[in-house]
Steps between C-alpha positions, in 0.01 A plus 500: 500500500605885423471765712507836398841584548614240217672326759430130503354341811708175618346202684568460908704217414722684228603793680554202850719325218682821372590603900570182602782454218651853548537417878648140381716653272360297200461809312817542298408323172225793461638786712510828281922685502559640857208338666627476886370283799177692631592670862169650616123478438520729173766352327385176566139595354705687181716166426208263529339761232791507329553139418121439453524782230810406359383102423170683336765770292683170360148350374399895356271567756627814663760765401808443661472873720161358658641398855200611743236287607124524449285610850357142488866339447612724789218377742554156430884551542450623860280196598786297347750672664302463847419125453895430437616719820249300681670190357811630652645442127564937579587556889583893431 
């Protein structure tokens, strides 16, 4: 589904997927020049963004500048990041 910014909206599970592998460190096959381990709240919301946009970039889906995340990607991301703190897979 579309939302009006043109930004796609990404499943629960993709965006879980997407963290999950950043925090892993299983993102270097698809990680974008200069892309850095995540150190706070925002930069870990911008990388999961990041690499979600850049897999949809290498299948023409988005231009390659398009980085933010839709409202509805951003709410889900914050339940995301809240269910994996209260994994204790984050613990600050």
């Amino acid at each position: 589904m579309q939302n009006s910014n043109q930004f796609p909206d990404h499943s629960y599970e993709e965006i879980r997927k997407v963290a999950i592998d950043i925090l892993a460190r299983r993102w270097k096959s698809d990680v974008p020049s200069g892309f850095q381990l995540p150190n706070d709240y925002d930069g870990f919301k911008e990388a999961v963004g990041s690499l979600l946009n850049t897999k949809e970039v290498s299948y023409g889906g988005r231009y390659e500048w398009e980085t933010v995340m839709s409202l509805i990607d951003s709410d889900k991301f914050l339940e995301v990041f809240w269910d994996i703190f209260r994994e204790g897979i984050i613990t600050h």
